[in-house]
Residue, then its C-alpha position, 0 to 999 in steps of 0.5 A: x538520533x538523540x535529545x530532544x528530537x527522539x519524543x517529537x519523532x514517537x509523537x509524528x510516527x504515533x500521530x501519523x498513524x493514530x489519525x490515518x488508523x483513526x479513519x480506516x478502523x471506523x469502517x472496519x467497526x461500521x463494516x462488522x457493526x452492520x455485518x455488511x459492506x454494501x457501498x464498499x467499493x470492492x475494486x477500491x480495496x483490490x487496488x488498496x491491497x496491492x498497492x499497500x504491499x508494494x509500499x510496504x516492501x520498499x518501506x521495510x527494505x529500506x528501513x531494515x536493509x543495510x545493503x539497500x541503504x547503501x546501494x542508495x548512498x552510492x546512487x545519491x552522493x552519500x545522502x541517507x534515505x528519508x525512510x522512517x519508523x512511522x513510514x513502516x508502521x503506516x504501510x504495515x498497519x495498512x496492509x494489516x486493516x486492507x486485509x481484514x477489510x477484504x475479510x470483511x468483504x468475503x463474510x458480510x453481507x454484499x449485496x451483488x457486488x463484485x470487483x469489477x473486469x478493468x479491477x481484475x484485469x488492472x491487477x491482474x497486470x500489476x501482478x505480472x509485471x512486478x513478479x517478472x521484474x521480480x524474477x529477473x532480479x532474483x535471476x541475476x539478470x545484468x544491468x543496472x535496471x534489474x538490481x534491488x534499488x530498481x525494483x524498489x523504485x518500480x514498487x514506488x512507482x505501482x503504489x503510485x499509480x494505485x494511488x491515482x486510481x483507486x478512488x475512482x471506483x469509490x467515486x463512481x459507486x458513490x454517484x450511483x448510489x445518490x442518483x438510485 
């Protein structure tokens, strides 16, 4: 970590981060501006929240565990995890401006919109399943599958596949509110 590559980590985290933050804190200023948030997609930020804490779990266990670093040497011939400083400030703040988003949601002006029944039932089910595979962990259940490592995959993986399907919520309400 030293010389020269320690300023050009600070500007990549710091960069990384402003311009995501960048983003994001625009719709939470406009939100509050109009104190409303109308065309929102409430299923989108359902999705979000869920996703963000998965990512930032496995984010902040490897970054901050010894123990998980070193299960994932011993998984992967001695090679480091490339989890970094900006990777954690990404999901923390994302957590952090998702949070204050469905804030938002709960105090400002919505219209009649609602998170959606496949929402509630896709997260719903996402929940589940992590809290099970979480208990069964926690419980000491034998087998490779239920140690940390794995579980921090299956977090990977459920960000994944909120990433694949938030949008499209977003998309949809956007259709609709050009065809209205």
């Amino acid at each position: 970590m030293g010389g020269s590559s320690s300023p050009r980590r600070c500007v990549w985290c710091c960069g990384s981060v402003t311009l995501w933050w960048r983003d994001i804190v625009v719709a939470v200023w406009l939100n509050w501006k109009r104190k409303s948030v109308v065309g929102l997609s409430f299923d989108f930020e359902a999705y979000n929240i869920i996703g963000f804490l998965c990512y930032s779990v496995f984010n902040c266990a490897f970054f901050w565990f010894p123990s998980i670093e070193a299960d994932y040497k011993e998984t992967h011939d001695g090679k480091a995890n490339l989890v970094r400083l900006n990777d954690v400030v990404f999901a923390l703040h994302a957590v952090l401006l998702t949070l204050i988003t469905i804030g938002q949601i709960f105090i400002y002006e919505r219209g009649d919109q609602r998170v959606s029944l496949t929402a509630k039932i896709l997260c719903v089910a996402m929940i589940v399943v992590i809290v099970g595979y979480l208990a069964m962990v926690l419980g000491g259940v034998h087998g490779h599958a239920w140690t940390w490592l794995p579980f921090l995959y299956f977090l990977s993986y459920v960000k994944l596949f909120v990433t694949l399907i938030k949008y499209i919520p977003q998309v949809c309400a956007l259709r609709c509110q050009r065809s209205a």
